[in-house]
C-alpha positions as CSV (number, residue, x, y, z in Angstrom):
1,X,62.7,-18.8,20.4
2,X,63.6,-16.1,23.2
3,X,61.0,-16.3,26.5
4,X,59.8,-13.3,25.5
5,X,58.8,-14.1,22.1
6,X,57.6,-17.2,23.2
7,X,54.9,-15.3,25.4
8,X,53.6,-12.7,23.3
9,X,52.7,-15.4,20.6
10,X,51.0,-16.9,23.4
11,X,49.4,-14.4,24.6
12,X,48.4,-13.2,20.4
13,X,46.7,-16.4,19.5
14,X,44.9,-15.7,22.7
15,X,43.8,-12.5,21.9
16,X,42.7,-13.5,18.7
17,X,40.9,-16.8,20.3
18,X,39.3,-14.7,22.5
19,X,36.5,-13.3,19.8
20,X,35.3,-16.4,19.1
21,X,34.0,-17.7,22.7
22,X,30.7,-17.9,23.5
23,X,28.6,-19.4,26.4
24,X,27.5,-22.1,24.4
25,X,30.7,-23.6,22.7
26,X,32.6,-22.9,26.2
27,X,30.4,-24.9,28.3
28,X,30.8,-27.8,25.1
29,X,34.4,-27.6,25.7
30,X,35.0,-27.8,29.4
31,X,32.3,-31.2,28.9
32,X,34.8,-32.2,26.3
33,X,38.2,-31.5,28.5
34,X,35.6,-33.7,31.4
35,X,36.1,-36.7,28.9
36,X,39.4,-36.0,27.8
37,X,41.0,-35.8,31.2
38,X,39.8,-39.5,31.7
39,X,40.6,-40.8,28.0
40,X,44.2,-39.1,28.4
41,X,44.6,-40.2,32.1
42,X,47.9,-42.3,31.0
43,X,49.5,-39.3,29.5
44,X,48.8,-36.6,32.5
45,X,50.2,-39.3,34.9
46,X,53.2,-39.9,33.4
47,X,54.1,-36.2,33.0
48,X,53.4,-36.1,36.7
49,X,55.4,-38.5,37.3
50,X,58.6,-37.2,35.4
51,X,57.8,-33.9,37.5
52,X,57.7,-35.8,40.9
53,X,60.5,-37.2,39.8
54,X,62.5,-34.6,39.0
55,X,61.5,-32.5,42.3
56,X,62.0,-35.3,44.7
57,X,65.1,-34.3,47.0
58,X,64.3,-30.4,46.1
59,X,60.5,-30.2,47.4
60,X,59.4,-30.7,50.8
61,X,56.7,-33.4,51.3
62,X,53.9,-31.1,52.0
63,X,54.5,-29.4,48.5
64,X,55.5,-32.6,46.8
65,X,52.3,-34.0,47.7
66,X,50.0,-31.1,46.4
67,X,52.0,-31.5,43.3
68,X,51.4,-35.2,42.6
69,X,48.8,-36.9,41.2
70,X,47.1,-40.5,41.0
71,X,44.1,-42.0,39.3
72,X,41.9,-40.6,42.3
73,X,43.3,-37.2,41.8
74,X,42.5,-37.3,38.0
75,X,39.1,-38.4,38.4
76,X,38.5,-35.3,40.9
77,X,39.9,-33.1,38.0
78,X,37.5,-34.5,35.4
79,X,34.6,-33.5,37.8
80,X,36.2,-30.1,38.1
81,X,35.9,-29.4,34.7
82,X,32.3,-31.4,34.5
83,X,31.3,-28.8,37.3
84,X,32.8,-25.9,35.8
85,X,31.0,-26.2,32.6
86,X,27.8,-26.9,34.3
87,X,27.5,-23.8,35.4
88,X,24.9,-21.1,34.0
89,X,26.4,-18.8,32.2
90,X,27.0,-15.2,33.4
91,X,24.2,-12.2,33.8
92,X,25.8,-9.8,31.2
93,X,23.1,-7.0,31.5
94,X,23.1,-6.2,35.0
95,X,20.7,-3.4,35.2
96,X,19.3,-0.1,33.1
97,X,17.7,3.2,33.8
98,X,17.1,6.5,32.1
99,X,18.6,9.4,33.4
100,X,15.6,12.9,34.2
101,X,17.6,14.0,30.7
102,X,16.2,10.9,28.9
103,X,19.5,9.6,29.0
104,X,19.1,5.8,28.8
105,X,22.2,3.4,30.6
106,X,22.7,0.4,31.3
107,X,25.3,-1.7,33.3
108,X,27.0,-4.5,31.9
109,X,29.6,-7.0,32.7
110,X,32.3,-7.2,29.5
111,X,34.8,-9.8,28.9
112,X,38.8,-8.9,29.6
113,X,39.9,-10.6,26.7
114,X,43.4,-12.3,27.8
115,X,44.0,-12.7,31.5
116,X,47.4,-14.2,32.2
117,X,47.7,-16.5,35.6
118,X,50.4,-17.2,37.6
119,X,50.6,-20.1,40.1
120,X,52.2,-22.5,42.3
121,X,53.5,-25.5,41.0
122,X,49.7,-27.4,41.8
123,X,48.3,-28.9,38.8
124,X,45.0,-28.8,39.4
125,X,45.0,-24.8,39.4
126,X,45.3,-25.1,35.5
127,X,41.9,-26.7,35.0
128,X,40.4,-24.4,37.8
129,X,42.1,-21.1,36.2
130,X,41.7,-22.1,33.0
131,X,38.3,-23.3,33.1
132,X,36.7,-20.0,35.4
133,X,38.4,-18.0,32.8
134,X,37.1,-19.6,29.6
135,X,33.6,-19.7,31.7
136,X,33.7,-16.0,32.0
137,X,34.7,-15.6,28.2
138,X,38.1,-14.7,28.7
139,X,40.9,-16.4,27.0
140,X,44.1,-17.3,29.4
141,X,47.6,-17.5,29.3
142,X,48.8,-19.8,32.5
143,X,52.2,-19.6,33.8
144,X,53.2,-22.6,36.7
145,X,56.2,-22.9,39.2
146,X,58.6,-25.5,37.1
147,X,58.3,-28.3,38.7
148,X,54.3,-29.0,37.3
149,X,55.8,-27.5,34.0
150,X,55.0,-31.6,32.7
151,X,52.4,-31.8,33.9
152,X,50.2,-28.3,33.0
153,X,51.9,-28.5,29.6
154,X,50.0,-32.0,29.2
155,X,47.0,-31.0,30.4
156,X,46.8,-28.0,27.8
157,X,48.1,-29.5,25.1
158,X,46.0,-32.9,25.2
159,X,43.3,-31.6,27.2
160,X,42.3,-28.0,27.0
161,X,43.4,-27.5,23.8
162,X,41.7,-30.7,21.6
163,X,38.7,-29.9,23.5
164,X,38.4,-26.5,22.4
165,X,38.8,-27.9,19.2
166,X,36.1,-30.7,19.2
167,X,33.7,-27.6,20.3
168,X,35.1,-25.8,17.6
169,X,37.1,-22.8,19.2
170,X,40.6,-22.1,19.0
171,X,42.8,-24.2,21.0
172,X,44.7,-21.0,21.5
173,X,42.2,-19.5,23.5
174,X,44.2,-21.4,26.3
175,X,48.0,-20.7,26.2
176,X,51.3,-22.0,28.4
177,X,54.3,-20.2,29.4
178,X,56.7,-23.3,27.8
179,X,59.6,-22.4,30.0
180,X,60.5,-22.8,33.7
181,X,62.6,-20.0,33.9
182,X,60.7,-17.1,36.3
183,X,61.9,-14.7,33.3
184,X,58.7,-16.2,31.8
185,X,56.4,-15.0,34.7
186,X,58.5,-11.2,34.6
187,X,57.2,-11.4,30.8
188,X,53.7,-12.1,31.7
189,X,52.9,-9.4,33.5
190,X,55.1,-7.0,31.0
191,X,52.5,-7.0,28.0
192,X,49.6,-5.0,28.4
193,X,48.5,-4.8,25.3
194,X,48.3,-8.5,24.7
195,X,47.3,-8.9,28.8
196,X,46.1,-6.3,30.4
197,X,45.1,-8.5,33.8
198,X,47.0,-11.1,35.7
199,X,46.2,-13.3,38.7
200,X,48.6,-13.7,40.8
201,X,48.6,-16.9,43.5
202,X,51.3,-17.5,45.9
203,X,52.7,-15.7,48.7
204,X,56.0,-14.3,49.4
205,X,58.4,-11.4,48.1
206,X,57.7,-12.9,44.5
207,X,54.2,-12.9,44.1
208,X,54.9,-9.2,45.1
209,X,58.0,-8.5,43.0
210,X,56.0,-9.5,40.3
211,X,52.9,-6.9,41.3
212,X,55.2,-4.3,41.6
213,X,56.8,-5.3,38.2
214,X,52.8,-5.4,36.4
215,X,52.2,-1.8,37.9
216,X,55.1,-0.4,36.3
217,X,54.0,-1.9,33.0
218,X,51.0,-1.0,33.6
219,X,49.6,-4.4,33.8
220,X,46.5,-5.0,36.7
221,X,47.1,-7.8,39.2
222,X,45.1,-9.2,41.2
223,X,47.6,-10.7,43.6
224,X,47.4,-12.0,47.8
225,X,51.0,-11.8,48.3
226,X,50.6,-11.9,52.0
227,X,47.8,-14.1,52.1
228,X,44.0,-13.7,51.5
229,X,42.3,-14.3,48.8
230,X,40.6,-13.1,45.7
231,X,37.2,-13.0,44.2
């Protein structure tokens, strides 16, 4: 299957996952990915370990070391996820007032739908991104540097995914760019339609290639590629 292909499917079953989440059934899944994470330790490890692997010689230690993980490590991702889904749900009516003409508003926070994520090749960031995202009732398609391609791919498809499932959602409401080739992270931010808002973490001419490359495909980012930091 082409990259491209590969990423609109993604970023489809997303869309389509995306109807079905609620505050409740999220909050039931992130507990469920809290449990899974530990029961499914053995399996995230050794995908870390073939990525370590595989980058040793090519990463420096600093980077190496933010990509690696150990039982410690796993533990503090299980609490992520246990702290995630512990967390009230959103305010979605913010305010309302009638207008002199009777007119009656109101102000209310809506759901995205899709948001697409692009990061640095630090596992963790899936849970975090994956689980703010879910938390806020959006659905996500992530996208990580290839040498935590193991690793991320693990931790949606025996994580994320199953729990969504035991909380009956969609596992799709959680999609993976399944290729380390940046031509999948030029596709993610090409499909407004399907994704209409990508975060983009990182630094560098990159991170702002691929801003520049969302704008002209009319695709929002929310991007720091000089540093700083988004909210």
């Amino acid at each position: 299957m082409e990259i491209r292909d590969q990423v609109e499917q993604e970023a489809i079953e997303a869309n389509r996952a995306s109807a079905s989440l609620t505050d409740e059934a999220v909050a039931a899944a992130l507990a469920e990915a809290e449990a899974l994470v530990r029961e499914r330790s053995a399996a995230v490890l050794a995908a870390n370990e073939a990525d370590c692997a595989a980058a040793a010689g090519r990463l420096d230690e600093g980077t190496l070391d933010r990509l690696r993980l150990d039982a410690k490590r796993v533990d503090t991702l299980a609490g992520q996820a246990e702290a995630t889904a512990a967390i009230d749900p959103l305010e979605r009516e913010i305010g309302a007032w009638t207008l002199a003409n009777g007119l009656e508003v109101s102000e209310r926070r809506i759901p995205i739908g899709t948001v697409g994520a692009n990061f640095e090749a630090r596992p963790n960031v899936a849970l975090d991104v994956a689980g703010q995202l879910l938390k806020s009732l959006n659905a996500a398609v992530l996208r990580t540097g290839g040498a935590a391609l193991r690793t991320v791919t693990a931790l949606v498809d025996d994580v994320l995914r199953p729990a969504l499932e035991r909380a009956g959602l969609p596992p799709g409401a959680v999609g993976i760019v399944r290729t380390p080739d940046h031509e999948g992270a030029r596709v993610l931010v090409s499909l407004p339609q399907q994704i209409p808002l990508v975060i983009l973490r990182g630094s560098g001419e990159t991170t702002a290639a691929l801003a520049r490359l969302a704008a002209e495909n009319g695709v929002r980012a929310l991007a720091h590629a000089e540093g700083g930091g988004v909210l």
